[in-house]
C-alpha positions in Angstrom: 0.0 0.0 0.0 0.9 3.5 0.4 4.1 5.5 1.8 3.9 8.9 2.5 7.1 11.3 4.3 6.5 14.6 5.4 9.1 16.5 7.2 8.8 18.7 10.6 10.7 19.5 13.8 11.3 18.7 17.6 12.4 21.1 20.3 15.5 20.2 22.1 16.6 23.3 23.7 16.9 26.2 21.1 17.7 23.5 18.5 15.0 22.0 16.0 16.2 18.9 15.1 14.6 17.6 11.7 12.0 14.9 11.9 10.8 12.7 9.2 6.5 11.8 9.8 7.0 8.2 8.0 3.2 6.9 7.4 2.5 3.7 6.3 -1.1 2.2 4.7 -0.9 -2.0 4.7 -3.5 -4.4 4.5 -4.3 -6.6 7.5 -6.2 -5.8 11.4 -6.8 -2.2 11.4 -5.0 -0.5 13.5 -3.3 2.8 14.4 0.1 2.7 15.3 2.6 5.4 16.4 5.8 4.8 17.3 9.0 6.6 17.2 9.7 7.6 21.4 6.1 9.9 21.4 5.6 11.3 24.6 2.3 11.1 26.1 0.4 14.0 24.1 1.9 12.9 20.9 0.4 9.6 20.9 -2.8 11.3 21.7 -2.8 12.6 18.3 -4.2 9.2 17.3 -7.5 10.5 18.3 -7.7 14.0 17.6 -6.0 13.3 13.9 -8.5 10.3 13.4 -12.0 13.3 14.1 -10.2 16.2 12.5 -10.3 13.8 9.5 -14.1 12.4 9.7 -15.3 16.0 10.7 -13.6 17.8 7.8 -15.0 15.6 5.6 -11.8 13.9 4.6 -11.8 10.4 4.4 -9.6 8.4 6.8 -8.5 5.1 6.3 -9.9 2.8 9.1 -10.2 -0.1 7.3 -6.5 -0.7 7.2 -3.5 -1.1 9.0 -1.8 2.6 9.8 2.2 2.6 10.8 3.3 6.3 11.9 6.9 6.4 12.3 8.6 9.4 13.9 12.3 9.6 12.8 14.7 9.2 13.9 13.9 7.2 17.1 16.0 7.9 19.1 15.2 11.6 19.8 12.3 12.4 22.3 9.6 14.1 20.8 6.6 15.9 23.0 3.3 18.5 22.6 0.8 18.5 19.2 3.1 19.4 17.0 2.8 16.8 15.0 -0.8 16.3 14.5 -1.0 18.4 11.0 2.1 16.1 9.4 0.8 13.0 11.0 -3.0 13.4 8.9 -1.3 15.1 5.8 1.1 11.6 5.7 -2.5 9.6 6.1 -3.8 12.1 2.8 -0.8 11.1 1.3 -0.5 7.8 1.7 -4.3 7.0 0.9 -3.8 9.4 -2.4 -5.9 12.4 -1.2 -3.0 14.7 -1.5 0.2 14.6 -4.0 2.7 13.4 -1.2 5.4 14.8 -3.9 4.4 18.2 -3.5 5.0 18.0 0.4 9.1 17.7 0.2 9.6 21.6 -0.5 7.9 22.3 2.9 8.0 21.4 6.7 4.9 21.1 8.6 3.6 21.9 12.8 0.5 22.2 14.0 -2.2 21.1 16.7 -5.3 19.7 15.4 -8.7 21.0 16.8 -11.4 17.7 16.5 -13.1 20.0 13.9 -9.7 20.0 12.1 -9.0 23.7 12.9 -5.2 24.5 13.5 -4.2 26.0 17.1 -0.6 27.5 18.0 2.1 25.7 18.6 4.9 26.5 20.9 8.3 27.4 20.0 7.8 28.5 16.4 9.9 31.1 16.7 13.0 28.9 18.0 11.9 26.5 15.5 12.8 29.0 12.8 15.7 30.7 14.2 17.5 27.0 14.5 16.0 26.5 10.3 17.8 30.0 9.7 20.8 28.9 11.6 20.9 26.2 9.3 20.3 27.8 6.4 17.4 25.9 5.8 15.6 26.6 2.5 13.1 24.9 3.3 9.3 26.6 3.7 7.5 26.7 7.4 3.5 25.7 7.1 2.0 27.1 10.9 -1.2 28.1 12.5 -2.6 31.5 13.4 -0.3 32.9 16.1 2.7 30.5 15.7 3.3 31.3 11.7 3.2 35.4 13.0 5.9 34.5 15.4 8.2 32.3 13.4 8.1 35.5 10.6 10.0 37.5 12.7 13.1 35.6 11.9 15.3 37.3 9.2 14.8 35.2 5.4 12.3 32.8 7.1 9.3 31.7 4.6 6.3 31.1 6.5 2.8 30.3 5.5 -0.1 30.6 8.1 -3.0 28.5 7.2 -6.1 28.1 9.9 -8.0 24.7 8.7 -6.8 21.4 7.8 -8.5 22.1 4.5 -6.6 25.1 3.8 -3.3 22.3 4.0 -5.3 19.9 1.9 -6.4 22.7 -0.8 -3.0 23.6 -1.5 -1.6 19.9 -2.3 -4.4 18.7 -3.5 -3.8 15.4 -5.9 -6.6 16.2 -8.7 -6.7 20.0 -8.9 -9.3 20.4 -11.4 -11.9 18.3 -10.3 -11.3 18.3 -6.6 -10.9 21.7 -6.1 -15.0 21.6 -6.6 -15.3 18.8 -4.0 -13.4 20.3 -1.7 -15.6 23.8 -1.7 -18.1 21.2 -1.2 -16.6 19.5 1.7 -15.9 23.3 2.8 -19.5 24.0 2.9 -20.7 20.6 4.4 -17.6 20.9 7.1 -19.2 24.2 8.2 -15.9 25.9 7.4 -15.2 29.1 5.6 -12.9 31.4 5.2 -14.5 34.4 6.8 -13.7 35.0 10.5 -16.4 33.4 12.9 -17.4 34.9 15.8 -14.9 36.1 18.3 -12.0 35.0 16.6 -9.0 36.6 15.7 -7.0 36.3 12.7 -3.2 37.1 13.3 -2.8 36.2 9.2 -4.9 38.4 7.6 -7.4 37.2 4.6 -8.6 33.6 4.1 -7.5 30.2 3.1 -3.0 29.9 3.0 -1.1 33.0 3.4 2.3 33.8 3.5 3.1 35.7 6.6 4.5 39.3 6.5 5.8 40.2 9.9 5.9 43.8 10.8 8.2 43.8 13.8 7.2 46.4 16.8 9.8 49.5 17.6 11.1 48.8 21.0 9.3 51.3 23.8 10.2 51.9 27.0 6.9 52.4 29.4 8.1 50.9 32.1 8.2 53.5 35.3 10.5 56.4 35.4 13.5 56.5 37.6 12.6 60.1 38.4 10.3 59.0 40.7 12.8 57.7 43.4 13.7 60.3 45.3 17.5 60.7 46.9 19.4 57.6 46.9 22.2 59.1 44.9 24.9 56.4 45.5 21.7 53.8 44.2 20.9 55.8 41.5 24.6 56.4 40.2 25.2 52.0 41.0 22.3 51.6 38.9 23.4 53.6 35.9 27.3 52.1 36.3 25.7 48.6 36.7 23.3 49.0 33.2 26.4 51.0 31.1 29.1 47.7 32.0 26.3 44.8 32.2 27.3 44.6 35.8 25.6 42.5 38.6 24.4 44.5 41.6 23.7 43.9 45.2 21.0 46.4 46.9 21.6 45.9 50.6 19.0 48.1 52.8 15.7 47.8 55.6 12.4 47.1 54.1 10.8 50.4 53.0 14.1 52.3 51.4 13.6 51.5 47.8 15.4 48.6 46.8 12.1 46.8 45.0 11.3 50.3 43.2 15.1 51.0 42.2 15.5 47.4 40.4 12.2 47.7 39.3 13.2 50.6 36.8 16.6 49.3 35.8 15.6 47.4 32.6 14.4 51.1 31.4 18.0 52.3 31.8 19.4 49.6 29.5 20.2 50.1 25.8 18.0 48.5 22.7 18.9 44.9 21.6 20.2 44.5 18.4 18.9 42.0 15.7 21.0 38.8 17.5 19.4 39.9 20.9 16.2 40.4 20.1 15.8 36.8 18.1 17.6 35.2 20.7 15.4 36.3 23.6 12.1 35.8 21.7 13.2 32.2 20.6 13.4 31.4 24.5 10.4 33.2 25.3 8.8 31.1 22.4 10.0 27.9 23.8 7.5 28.9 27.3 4.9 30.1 25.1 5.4 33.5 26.6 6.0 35.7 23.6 4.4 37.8 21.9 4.6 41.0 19.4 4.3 43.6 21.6 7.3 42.6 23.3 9.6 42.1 20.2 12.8 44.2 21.0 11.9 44.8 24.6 14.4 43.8 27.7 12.8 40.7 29.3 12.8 40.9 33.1 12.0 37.7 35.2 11.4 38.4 39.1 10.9 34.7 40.7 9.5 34.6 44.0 12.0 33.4 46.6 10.5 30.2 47.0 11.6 29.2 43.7 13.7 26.0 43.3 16.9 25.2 41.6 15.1 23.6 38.7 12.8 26.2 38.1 15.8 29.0 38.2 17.9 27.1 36.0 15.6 24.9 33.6 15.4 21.3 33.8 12.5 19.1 33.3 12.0 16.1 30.4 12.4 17.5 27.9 14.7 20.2 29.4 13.1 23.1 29.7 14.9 26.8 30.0 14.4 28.5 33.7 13.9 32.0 34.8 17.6 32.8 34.3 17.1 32.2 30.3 14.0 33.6 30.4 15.8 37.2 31.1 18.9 36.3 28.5 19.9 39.5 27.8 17.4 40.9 30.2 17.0 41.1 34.2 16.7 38.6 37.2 15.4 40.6 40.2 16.2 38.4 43.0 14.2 40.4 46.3 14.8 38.7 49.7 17.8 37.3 48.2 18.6 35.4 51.8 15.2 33.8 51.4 16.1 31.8 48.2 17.0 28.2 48.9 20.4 27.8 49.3 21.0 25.1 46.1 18.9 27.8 43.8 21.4 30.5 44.8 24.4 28.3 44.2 22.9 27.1 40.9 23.3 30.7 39.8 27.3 30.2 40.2 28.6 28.7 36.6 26.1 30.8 34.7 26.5 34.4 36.0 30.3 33.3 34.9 30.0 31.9 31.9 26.3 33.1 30.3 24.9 29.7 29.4 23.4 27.1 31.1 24.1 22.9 30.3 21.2 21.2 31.4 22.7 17.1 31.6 20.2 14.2 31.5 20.8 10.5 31.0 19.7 10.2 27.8 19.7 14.1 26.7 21.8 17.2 27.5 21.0 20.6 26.7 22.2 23.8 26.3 20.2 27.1 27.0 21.9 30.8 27.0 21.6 32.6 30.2 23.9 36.6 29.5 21.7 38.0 32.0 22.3 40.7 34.8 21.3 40.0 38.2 20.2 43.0 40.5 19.9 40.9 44.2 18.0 42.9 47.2 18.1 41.9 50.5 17.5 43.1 54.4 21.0 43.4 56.5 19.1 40.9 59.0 16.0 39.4 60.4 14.3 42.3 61.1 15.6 44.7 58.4 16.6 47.5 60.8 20.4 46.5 61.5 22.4 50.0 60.5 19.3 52.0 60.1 19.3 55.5 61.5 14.9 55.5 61.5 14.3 52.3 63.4 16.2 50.2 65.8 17.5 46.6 65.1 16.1 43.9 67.3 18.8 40.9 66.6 21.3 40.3 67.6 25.2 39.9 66.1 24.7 35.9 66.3 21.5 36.6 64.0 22.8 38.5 61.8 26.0 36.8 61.2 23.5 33.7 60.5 21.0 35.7 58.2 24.6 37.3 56.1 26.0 33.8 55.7 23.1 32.5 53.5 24.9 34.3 50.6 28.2 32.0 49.9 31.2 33.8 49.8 31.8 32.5 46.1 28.1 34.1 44.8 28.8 37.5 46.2 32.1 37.3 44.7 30.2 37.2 41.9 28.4 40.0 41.8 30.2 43.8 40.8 28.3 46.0 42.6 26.9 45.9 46.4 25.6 48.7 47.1 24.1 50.2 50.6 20.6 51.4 50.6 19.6 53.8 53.8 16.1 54.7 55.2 15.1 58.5 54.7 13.9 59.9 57.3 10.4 61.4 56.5 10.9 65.0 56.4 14.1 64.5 54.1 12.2 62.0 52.1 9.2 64.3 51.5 11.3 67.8 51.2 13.5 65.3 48.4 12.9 67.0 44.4 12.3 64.4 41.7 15.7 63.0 40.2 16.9 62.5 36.7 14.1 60.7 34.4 15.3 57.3 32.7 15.6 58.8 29.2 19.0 60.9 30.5 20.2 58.5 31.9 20.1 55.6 29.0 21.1 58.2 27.0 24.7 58.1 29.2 24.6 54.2 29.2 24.0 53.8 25.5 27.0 56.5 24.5 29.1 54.4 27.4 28.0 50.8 26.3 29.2 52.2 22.3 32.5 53.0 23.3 33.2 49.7 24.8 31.7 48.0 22.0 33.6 49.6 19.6 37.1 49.5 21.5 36.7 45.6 22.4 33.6 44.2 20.8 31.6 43.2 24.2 30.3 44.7 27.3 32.9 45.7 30.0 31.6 42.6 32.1 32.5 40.4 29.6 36.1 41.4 29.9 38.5 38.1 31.1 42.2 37.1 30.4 44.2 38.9 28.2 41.2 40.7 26.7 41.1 42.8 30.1 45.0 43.6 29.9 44.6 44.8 26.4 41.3 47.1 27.0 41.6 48.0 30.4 43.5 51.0 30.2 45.5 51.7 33.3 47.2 54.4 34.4 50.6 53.8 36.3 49.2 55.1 39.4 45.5 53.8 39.1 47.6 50.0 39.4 49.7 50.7 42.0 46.5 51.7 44.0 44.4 48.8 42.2 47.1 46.8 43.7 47.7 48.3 47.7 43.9 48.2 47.5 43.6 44.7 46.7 46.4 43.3 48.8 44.6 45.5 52.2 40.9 44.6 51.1 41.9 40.8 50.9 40.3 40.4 47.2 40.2 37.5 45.3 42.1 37.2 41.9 38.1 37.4 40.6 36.8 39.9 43.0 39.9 42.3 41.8 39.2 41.4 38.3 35.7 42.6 38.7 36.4 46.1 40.7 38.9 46.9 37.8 35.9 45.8 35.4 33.5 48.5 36.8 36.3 50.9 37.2 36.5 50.5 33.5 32.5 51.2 33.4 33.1 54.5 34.9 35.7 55.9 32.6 33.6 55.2 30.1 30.8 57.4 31.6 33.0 59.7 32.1 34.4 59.6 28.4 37.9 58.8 29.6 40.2 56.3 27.5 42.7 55.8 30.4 40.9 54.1 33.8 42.4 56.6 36.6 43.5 56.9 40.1 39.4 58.5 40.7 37.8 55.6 39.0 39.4 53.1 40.5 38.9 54.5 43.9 34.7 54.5 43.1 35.2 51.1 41.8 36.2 50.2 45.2 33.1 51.6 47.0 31.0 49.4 45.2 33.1 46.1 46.1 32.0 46.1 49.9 31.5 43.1 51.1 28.5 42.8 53.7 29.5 43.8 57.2 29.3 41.9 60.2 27.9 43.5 63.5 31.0 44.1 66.1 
C-alpha cells in the first residue's frame, strides 16, 4: 500500500532537530500505530488526527493497517506538534493529497477535532534554528505561531487556519477536486470568513504567506525620576546598566530597593537583531512571547520560594528557567537570603560563563543565560540592622546567620553591592524628583558604544588577556588597584571585577585611560556585607 514522508521539527533546547513523519497504509487488522519515542500527548494525536479527518470531511482510512513512524527514534519528541504532518502523511498515503508536493515544505501544528489548527509552541526557535541552518526549506503554521516564526530574518512562512486550507493547496486532482473540496468546505461548516470572536493574526482567508511587521522597542516601564534621593543607588544603577554589571542592593524594608530594580531594565540600551531573536526564541520555547514585546528587555522576578530547577531549567524535555527567560534581560532576585540555598548556588557557573548545560541521561542541553542580576536583601531578620529610623532587634549571632546565606563564592560574583539607607520622613518628602530614565540611557548607550567599539563586548564580559589589552591603566590607578587589593583581601576574581567596573566609569566619564578617581569609586562598590561588632 501507500508510503507517505513529510518532514517537521522537535524542540531540544533552542535547537529544532529535523523529523521525518514516516506513514504507512498496509493491509491486515486495522489498527493505528505510532511509534517513534512519542511522549504522552503525541500519541494522543491518534484521536484527535482520526475526528479532525471524519469532521472535515476527509476520508480516513480505518479499514487498514496505519504505521506512523517518527524519525529518527531515538530523539524524544513531545506537545501537538505533529498532528498536521501526521493526517497530511495519512492524505498522502491514501492518495488524497500529491505526497510529492510536500518535500519543499515542513509542517507543525495542533489539530482542533473539527480540524482547525491551534498555535504551537516554540515557532519562533523553530525558525531561528532553520535559519541557523540555512534551511531553504518553507514553514506551514497556524494562526499565532506562523506570526511568530516571521519575525526571523529570510524565514518563509505560511499561516493556514484549517486542515483544508493544507489539503487545498496539495491537492492530488486539482481540477476536479478543487470543486469537491468547496463542497466538503461548505458541508464541514468551514469558511474562510472570520467566525465569531475570533482573531486572525494572518490576515485574509484560506494559505497565506506571513509578512511580519516587527514592533519598535518602547520603554513604558516606570521612570527613575520618581525615586527620590538615593544618589549612591541611582549612580550604581546607571554604572551597573552601562558595564552589564551584577548588583547587590543591601537596605531595611521600605528604602527603595524593589522600586530601584524595578526601573533598571528602562535604563538599559535597545537589543540588536542577534538579541532580540535570541530572547524571543526562548520566550517562544514557554509560550510567553508575543509581538508587543519584540525588541523589549525581558525581566523575570521569581519569588524566593523558587527551586533550583525552576531558576535554571530542567524538566523532560529540558526546559529553560527564569535565568534564560531574562537572557539578555534582568533577574530581580528580592529577599535574596530567602532563596534556597542550592537555587542561589545554581546561579554560580552561569552568571560566569552566560549559558546554562542542562545534563540528563539520555539528553543534554544547552540554553543561554547573559543576564544581569540585581539581588535585594534586608541586612538581617528584622531589616533595621544600620538604620538611623528604626532600631535593630537581633542580635550579632542573628545577623551573622542571616549574612552567611549568601556564599562567599556568589557574592564574589556579583560587581556591585551597594548600601541602601532609610530617609527619614521630612528628608524623604522635602527630596525634588531625580533624573528621568531617558537621560540617563542616553549616558549608558554613548558608554556601552564606546566599549563595543574598542573591544567588541560589554565591560563585564572582559576576562584574560582581553582585560589587559582594553583595560587601560594608568601607572598610578595599578599601584593603588594593587595596595587596595592586597589591604581589602580580594580574590584574583573579586579584583578582576572592581577593575571591570572601574572600566565602566571611565567610560561614563568619556575617559580612555581608567584613573586613580575611578578606581577608587570602583572600590566603593566592592563592599562586602559587614558583620555587626
Amino acid at each position: 500500500m501507500g508510503l507517505a514522508l513529510v518532514q517537521s521539527r522537535a524542540l531540544l533546547g533552542l535547537d529544532a532537530p529535523r523529523v521525518t513523519v514516516e506513514v504507512h497504509l498496509a493491509n491486515g487488522l486495522p489498527s493505528f500505530t505510532l511509534v517513534g519515542l512519542a511522549d504522552v500527548e503525541v500519541k494522543e494525536a491518534r484521536e484527535r488526527v482520526r475526528s479532525a479527518l471524519l469532521n472535515s470531511g476527509l476520508e480516513f482510512p480505518g479499514n487498514k493497517r496505519i504505521i506512523v513512524n517518527l524519525a529518527p527514534a531515538d530523539l524524544p519528541k513531545d506537545s501537538g506538534r505533529f498532528d498536521l504532518p501526521i493526517a497530511l502523511g495519512i492524505l498522502a498515503a491514501s492518495g488524497q493529497i500529491d505526497g510529492s508536493a510536500l518535500a519543499d515544505y515542513e509542517f507543525a501544528g495542533e489539530l482542533s477535532l473539527s480540524g482547525a489548527l491551534r498555535p504551537v509552541r516554540g515557532a519562533l526557535a523553530t525558525a531561528l534554528a532553520r535559519h541557523r541552518q540555512q534551511d531553504g526549506a518553507r514553514l506551514v503554521l497556524p494562526p499565532g505561531s506562523a506570526q511568530e516564526a516571521a519575525f526571523v530574518p529570510s524565514a518563509q512562512v505560511f499561516c493556514a487556519h484549517h486542515l483544508l486550507d493544507v489539503v487545498r493547496r496539495f491537492i492530488a486532482r486539482a481540477a476536479q477536486a478543487e470543486t469537491t473540496l468547496d463542497e466538503t468546505l461548505q458541508d464541514s461548516g468551514h469558511t474562510d470568513e472570520p467566525q465569531a470572536g475570533e482573531e486572525r493574526l494572518c490576515p485574509g482567508p484560506g494559505w497565506h504567506a506571513v509578512q511580519p511587521q516587527p514592533a519598535a522597542a518602547t520603554h513604558s516601564g516606570p521612570d527613575l525620576a520618581e525615586v527620590r534621593g538615593q544618589a549612591q543607588a541611582r549612580r550604581a544603577l546607571e554604572i551597573a546598566a552601562a558595564g552589564g554589571h551584577g548588583l547587590l542592593l543591601v537596605g531595611p524594608p521600605g528604602s527603595g530597593k524593589s522600586m530601584l530594580a524595578q526601573r533598571f531594565a528602562g535604563l538599559l540600551p535597545p537589543m540588536n537583531d542577534d538579541e532580540a531573536l535570541e530572547a524571543a526564541a526562548i520566550a517562544s520555547l514557554a509560550g510567553r512571547f508575543t509581538p508587543q514585546h519584540w525588541r523589549q528587555r525581558p525581566t523575570a522576578s521569581p519569588h524566593h520560594t523558587a527551586s533550583a530547577v525552576a531558576l535554571v531549567g530542567g524538566g523532560s524535555p529540558p526546559r529553560p528557567g527564569e535565568i534564560s527567560q531574562s537572557h539578555h534581560g534582568v533577574l530581580f532576585l528580592d529577599e535574596f537570603p530567602e532563596f534556597a540555598r542550592s537555587a542561589l548556588e545554581a546561579l554560580r557557573e552561569p552568571l560566569e560563563t552566560g549559558q546554562i548545560t542542562i545534563a540528563r541521561a539520555a539528553r543534554r542541553c544547552e540554553f543561554p543565560a547573559r543576564f544581569q542580576l540585581i539581588a535585594a536583601m534586608n541586612p538581617c531578620p528584622c531589616g533595621h540592622w544600620g538604620s538611623t529610623v528604626q532600631r535593630c532587634r537581633c542580635t550579632p549571632d542573628k545577623v551573622a546567620r542571616y549574612q552567611a546565606r549568601i556564599s562567599g563564592p556568589l557574592l564574589d560574583r556579583i560587581d556591585l553591592h551597594v548600601e541602601v539607607s532609610a530617609l527619614p520622613p521630612e528628608e524623604l518628602l522635602a527630596a525634588r524628583s531625580g533624573e528621568g530614565s531617558d537621560a540617563v540611557r542616553e549616558r549608558v548607550i554613548q558608554a556601552r558604544a564606546l566599549a563595543v567599539q574598542r573591544q567588541g563586548c560589554a565591560n563585564h564580559q572582559l576576562q584574560g588577556q582581553a582585560l589587559d589589552d582594553h583595560l587601560g591603566l594608568s601607572p598610578e590607578a595599578l599601584l593603588f588597584a594593587h595596595k587596595a587589593a592586597a589591604r581589602l583581601g580580594w580574590s584574583a576574581r573579586g579584583t578582576h571585577r572592581a577593575l571591570r567596573v572601574a572600566r565602566t566609569i571611565a567610560d561614563l566619564a568619556g575617559s580612555t585611560a581608567v584613573e586613580t578617581g575611578h578606581v577608587a569609586e570602583a572600590m566603593q562598590y566592592r563592599r562586602v556585607l559587614r558583620m555587626p561588632s
